[in-house]
KOLVO-938038 format. One record per residue (C-alpha): x, y, z; residue in one letter. Coordinates in steps of 0.2 Angstrom, whole numbers, padded with zeros to 4 digits, always signed. Layout:
N
XYZa;...
This chain:
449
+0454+0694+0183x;+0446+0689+0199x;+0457+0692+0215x;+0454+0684+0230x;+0460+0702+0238x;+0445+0711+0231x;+0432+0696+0235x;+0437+0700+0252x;+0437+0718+0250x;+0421+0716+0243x;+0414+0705+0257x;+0417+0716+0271x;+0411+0731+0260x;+0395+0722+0258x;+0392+0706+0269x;+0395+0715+0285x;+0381+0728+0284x;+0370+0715+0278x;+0371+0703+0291x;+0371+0716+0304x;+0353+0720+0294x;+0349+0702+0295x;+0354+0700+0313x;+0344+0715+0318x;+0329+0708+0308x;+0330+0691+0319x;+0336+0701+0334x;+0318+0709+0332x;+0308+0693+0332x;+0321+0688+0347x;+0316+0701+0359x;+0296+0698+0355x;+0298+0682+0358x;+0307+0685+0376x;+0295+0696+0380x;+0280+0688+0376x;+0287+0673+0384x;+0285+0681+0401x;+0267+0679+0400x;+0268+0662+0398x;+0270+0646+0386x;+0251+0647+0379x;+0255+0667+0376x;+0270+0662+0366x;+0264+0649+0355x;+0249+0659+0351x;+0260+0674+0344x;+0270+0660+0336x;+0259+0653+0326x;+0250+0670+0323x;+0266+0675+0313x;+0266+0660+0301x;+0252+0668+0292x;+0267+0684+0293x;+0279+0670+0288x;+0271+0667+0272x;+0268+0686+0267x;+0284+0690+0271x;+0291+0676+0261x;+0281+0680+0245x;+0290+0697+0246x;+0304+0688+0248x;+0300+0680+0231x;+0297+0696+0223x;+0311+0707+0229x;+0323+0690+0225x;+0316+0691+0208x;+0317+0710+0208x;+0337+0706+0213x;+0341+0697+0198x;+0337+0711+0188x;+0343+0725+0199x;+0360+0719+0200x;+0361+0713+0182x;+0354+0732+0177x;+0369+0739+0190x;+0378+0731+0181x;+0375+0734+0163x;+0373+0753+0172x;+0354+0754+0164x;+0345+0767+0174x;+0328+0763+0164x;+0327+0745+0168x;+0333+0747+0186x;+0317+0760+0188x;+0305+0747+0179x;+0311+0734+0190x;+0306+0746+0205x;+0288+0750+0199x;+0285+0734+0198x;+0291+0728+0212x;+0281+0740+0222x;+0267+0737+0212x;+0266+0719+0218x;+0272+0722+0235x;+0257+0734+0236x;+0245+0722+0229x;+0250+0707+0240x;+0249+0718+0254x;+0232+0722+0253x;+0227+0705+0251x;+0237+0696+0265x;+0228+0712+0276x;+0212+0711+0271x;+0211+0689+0272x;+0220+0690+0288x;+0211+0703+0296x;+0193+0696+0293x;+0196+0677+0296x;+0208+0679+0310x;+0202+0668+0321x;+0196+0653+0308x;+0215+0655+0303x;+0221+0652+0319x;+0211+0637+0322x;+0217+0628+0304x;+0235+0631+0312x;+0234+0624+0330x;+0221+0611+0328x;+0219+0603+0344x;+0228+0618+0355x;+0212+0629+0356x;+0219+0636+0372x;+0233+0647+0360x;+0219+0654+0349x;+0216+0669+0360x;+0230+0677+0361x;+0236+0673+0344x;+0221+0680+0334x;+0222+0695+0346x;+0239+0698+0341x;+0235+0694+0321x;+0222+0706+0319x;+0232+0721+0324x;+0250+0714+0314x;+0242+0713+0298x;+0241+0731+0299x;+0259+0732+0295x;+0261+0722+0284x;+0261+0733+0268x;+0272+0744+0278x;+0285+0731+0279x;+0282+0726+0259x;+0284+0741+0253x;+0303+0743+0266x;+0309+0726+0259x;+0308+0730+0240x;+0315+0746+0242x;+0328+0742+0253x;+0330+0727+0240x;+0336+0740+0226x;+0347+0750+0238x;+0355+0730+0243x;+0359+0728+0226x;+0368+0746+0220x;+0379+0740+0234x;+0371+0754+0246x;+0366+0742+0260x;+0369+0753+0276x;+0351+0764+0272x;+0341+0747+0278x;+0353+0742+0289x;+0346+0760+0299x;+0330+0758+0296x;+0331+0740+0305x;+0341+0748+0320x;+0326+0761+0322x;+0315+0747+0321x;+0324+0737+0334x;+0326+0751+0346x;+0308+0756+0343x;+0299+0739+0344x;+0310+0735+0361x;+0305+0751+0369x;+0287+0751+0366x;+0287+0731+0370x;+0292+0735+0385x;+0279+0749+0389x;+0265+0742+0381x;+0266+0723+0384x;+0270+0725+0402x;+0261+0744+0404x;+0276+0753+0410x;+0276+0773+0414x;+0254+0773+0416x;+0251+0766+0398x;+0239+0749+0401x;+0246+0734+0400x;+0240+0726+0385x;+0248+0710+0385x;+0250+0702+0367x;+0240+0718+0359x;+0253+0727+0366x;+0269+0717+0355x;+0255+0718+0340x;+0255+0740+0342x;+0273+0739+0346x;+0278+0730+0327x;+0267+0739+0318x;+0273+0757+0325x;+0292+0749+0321x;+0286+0745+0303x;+0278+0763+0300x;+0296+0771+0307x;+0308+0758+0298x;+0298+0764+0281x;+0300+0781+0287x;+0320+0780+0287x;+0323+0771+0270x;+0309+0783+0262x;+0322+0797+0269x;+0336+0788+0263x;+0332+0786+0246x;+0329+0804+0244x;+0348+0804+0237x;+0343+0789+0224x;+0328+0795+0218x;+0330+0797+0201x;+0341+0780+0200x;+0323+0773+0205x;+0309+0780+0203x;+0306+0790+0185x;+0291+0803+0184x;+0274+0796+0186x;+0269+0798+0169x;+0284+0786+0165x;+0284+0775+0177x;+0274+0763+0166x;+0282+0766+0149x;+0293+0750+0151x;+0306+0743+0136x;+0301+0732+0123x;+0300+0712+0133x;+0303+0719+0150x;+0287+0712+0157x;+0289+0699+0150x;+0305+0694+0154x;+0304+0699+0169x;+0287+0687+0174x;+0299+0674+0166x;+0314+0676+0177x;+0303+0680+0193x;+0287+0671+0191x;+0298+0656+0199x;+0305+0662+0213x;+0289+0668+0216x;+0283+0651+0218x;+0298+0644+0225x;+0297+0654+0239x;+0276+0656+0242x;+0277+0635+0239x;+0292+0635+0253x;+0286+0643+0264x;+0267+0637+0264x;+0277+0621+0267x;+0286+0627+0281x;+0272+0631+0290x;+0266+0613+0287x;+0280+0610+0297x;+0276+0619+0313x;+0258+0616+0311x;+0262+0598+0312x;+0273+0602+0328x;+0261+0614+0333x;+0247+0596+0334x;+0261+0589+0348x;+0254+0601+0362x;+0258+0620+0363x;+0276+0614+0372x;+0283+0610+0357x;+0274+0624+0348x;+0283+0637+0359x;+0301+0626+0356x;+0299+0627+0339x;+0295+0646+0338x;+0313+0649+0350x;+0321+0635+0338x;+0317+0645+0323x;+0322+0663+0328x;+0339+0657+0337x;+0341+0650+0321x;+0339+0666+0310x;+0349+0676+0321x;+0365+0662+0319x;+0360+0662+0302x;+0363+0679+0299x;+0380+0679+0292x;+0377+0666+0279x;+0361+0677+0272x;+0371+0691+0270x;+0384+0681+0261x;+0371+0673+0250x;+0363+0692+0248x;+0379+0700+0244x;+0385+0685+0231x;+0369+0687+0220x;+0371+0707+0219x;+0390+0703+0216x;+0387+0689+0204x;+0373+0697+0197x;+0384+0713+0193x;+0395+0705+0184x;+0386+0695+0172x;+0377+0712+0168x;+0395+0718+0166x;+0399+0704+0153x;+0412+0696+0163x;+0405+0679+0164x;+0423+0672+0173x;+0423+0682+0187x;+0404+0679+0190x;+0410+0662+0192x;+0423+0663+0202x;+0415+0672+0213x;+0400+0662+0216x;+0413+0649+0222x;+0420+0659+0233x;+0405+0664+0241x;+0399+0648+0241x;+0414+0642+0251x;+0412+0653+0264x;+0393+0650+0266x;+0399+0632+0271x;+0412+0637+0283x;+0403+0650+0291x;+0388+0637+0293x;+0399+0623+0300x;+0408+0636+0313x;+0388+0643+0316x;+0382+0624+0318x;+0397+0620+0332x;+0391+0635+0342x;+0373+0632+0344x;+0376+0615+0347x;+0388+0620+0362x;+0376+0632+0368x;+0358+0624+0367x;+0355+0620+0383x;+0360+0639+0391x;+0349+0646+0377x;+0335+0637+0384x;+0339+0647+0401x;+0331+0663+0392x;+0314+0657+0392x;+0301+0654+0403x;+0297+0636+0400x;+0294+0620+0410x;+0306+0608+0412x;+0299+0594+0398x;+0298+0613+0384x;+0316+0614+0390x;+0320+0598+0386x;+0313+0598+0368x;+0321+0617+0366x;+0338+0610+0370x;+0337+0595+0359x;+0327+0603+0345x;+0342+0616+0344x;+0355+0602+0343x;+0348+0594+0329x;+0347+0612+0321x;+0365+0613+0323x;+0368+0599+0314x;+0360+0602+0298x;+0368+0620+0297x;+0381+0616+0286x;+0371+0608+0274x;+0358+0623+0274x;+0372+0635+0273x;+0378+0628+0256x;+0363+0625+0248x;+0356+0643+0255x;+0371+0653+0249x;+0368+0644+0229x;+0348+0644+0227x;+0345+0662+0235x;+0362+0670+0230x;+0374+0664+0216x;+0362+0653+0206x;+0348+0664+0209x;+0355+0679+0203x;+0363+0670+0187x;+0345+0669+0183x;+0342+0649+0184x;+0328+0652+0195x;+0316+0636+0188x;+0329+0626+0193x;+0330+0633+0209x;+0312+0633+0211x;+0313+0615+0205x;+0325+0612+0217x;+0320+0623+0233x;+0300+0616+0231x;+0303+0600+0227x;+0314+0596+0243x;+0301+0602+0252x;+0285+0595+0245x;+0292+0577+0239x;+0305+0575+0257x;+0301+0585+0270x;+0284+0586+0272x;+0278+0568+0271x;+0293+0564+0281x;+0287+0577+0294x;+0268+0571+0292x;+0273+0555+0294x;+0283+0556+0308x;+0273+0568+0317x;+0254+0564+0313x;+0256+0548+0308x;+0269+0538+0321x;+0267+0553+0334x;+0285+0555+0336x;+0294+0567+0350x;+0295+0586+0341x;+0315+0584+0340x;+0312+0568+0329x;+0299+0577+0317x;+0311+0592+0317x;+0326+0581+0311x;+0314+0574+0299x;+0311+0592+0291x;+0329+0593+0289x;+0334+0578+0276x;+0329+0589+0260x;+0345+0597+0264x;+0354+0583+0256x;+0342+0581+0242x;+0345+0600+0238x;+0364+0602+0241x;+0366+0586+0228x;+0356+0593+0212x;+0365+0610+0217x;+0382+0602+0215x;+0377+0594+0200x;+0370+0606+0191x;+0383+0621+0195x;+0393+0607+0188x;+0385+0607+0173x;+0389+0626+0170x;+0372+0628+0163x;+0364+0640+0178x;+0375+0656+0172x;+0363+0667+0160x;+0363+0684+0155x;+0345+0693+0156x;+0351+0711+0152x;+0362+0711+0135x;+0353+0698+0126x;
C-alpha cells in the first residue's frame, strides 16, 4: 500500500535533483539574458526572439523525450531491458533527425525568419539573426543530451544531467563573460559571442552525460546489429502513445510563440518584458516541473509494475503538491516583481510593463501548476496522452490565441493585458483535467498488455 512516508522519501530522492536541473536550465537562459541586456533593449529582444525558433525545437524534443518517458518508466517498471533499449534508439533516432532539420531551415533563412517574428521591429533583426545563425549549431547537441538524460530521469538516476547542466551553467557564464564583453584580449563579439558561448555549453553538457552513461550502457544501448531488431507492435505502439505528445507539444509551443510574436508587434519594450517575464517564470517554476517529471517516472513505474492503486494515489499526491508549490511560487513573484525589474537595464515605461507583466504571472501560477503537474506528469505517463494533447492544444489554439490576437493586434491593448489574455486557457485545461481524472479513464497499461 501507498504511504505517504515513502511519497515523500521518494520526492526528495527524485524532485530535488530534478528541479535543481530545471533551475540550472532556466538559470542558464537567466544569465544570457542579463548579460545580453547590457548591451541594450534592441540587443535583448533580438536574442529573445531569436530563441523562439530554439523554443519550438527544444519543445518537439520535449514531445519526444515525454513520449519516450511514458515507456521508459513503464519498461522500468515491468524491468524490460529490451523495450527500455528500443525506446532509446528511437528516441535518438528522432532527436537526430529533427535536429538536422531545425539546423539546416534555421541556418539558411535566418534572417527571413526573424523578420516573420518581429514584424514592424526591424531595428532587433540584426542581432537576432546574428545570434541564430551560430545557436542552431547546437541544437542537435542539445537533442541528443535531453533524450538521453530522459532515460537516466526515468530509471530514477537523475543526478548524471543534473551535472551535465552544472557544467553547462558554469561554462556558458564564463565564456559569456569573456566573449560578449571581450574579457582577457579575446574581441568582444557582442551577441556572437552569448551564440559561441551556448553552443560550447551544449557540446560540454553532452560530453558529461555521454561519460555518465558509460555505467548504463547496456540498460540502453544494445549492439548495433540489434539496435533495430524491435519486438513485435513496438513501433507501433509506441507512434500510438507518442505521436500525440508529439503534437501536443510542437502545436503548443508554435502557439506560444504566437503569443510573443503578438507582443513582440507592441514595440521591442514589451518584446524584451516578455523574454525577462518568461525566464523568471521558468526559474520559479522549477520546483513544480520536477514534481511533474518525477510523478510521471513514479506513476509510470508503477503501472508497469501492475500496481494500478498506488499509480493513483500517487499521482494525487503529486498533483497536490504541484498546486501548493505554485500558490507559495505565485505569492513570491508577486512580492518581488518590481525588484526583479531592478536587474535589467530598461527604461522606465519596459520597467513598468516588466513589473506588471510579472504580477499577472503570479497570478495564474496556481492554475498552471495543477494543470502542468497532470498533462506532463501523472496523466501523461498513464499513457492518456490524446486527451492531453486534446486538452493542452486546444486551450491554446481555441482560447489563448485569438484572445491574445485579439487583444493585441486587434484592440491594441497594453502587453500586461494581452499577457493576462494568454493566461485564461488555464482554467479551460485545469476543468477537463479534473473531469476526466475523475472519470478514472486516463490510467492505461502500455507494457503487459
Amino acid at each position: 500500500m501507498f504511504k505517504s512516508s515513502e511519497a515523500m522519501k521518494n520526492y526528495v530522492r527524485l524532485v530535488i535533483p530534478l528541479t535543481l536541473q530545471n533551475l540550472v536550465t532556466s538559470s542558464v537562459n537567466l544569465l544570457d539574458n542579463l548579460m545580453i541586456g547590457r548591451l541594450g533593449e534592441v540587443e535583448l529582444a533580438g536574442v529573445a526572439m531569436a530563441n523562439k525558433v530554439f523554443f519550438v525545437y527544444n519543445l518537439m524534443v520535449f514531445g519526444i523525450c515525454s513520449g519516450a518517458t511514458v515507456f521508459f518508466s513503464q519498461f522500468w517498471g515491468k524491468q524490460d531491458k529490451k523495450g527500455i533499449r528500443s525506446v532509446m534508439t528511437v528516441g535518438l533516432s528522432l532527436s537526430l533527425i529533427f535536429g538536422l532539420i531545425f539546423t539546416v531551415g534555421a541556418g539558411l533563412f535566418s534572417r527571413g525568419i526573424m523578420g516573420l517574428l518581429v514584424g514592424r521591429s526591424v531595428e532587433v533583426i540584426p542581432p537576432g539573426t546574428a545570434y541564430l545563425k551560430i545557436s542552431v549549431l547546437g541544437y542537435i547537441l542539445f537533442g541528443l543530451t535531453i533524450i538521453m538524460g530522459t532515460g537516466l530521469k526515468a530509471i530514477e538516476q537523475p543526478r548524471i544531467p543534473l551535472i551535465g547542466s552544472l557544467v553547462s551553467l558554469g561554462a556558458n557564464a564564463v565564456l559569456n563573460y569573456l566573449l560578449i564583453f571581450g574579457k582577457l584580449g579575446l574581441p568582444a563579439l557582442g551577441v556572437r559571442g552569448a551564440a559561441i558561448a551556448t553552443v560550447t555549453a551544449r557540446f560540454l553538457e553532452l560530453g558529461v552525460v555521454l561519460f555518465g552513461l558509460r555505467g548504463y550502457r547496456d540498460l540502453f544501448f544494445a549492439p548495433i546489429r540489434e539496435m533495430f531488431g524491435f519486438p513485435k507492435g513496438f513501433i507501433a505502439g509506441y507512434f500510438r502513445t507518442s505521436l500525440p505528445v508529439f503534437f501536443n507539444e510542437s502545436l503548443w509551443g508554435v502557439g506560444v510563440t504566437i503569443y510573443s510574436t503578438v507582443i513582440a508587434r507592441l514595440g521591442s519594450g514589451p518584446a524584451a518584458a516578455h523574454s525577462i517575464v518568461g525566464t523568471v517564470e521558468n526559474m520559479l517554476f522549477a520546483l513544480v516541473f520536477g514534481t511533474a517529471t518525477a510523478a510521471g517516472v513514479l506513476v509510470g513505474k508503477e503501472i508497469g509494475s501492475g500496481n494500478r492503486k498506488a499509480a493513483l494515489e500517487k499521482s494525487h499526491f503529486f498533483q497536490r503538491m504541484a498546486a501548493l508549490q505554485g500558490l507559495v511560487t505565485g505569492v513570491i513573484l508577486f512580492s518581488l516583481s518590481g525588484p526583479i525589474t531592478l536587474l535589467f537595464k530598461m527604461t522606465p515605461d519596459t520597467r513598468n510593463i516588466c513589473a506588471a507583466m510579472l504580477r499577472i504571472c503570479a497570478c495564474a501560477m496556481f492554475l498552471k501548476a495543477f494543470s502542468t503537474a497532470a498533462i506532463v506528469g501523472t496523466m501523461r505517463s498513464g499513457g492518456d496522452t490524446v486527451f492531453c494533447m486534446i486538452c493542452d492544444v486546444g486551450g491554446v489554439w481555441l482560447i489563448g490565441v485569438p484572445l491574445v490576437c485579439v487583444t493585441g493586434l486587434v484592440l491594441g491593448l497594453p502587453a500586461p493585458v494581452v499577457l493576462g489574455a494568454s493566461y485564461v486557457e488555464e482554467l479551460f485545461k485545469c476543468a477537463a483535467v479534473i473531469i476526466r481524472q475523475r472519470r478514472g479513464t486516463w490510467l492505461k497499461d502500455l507494457v503487459n498488455t
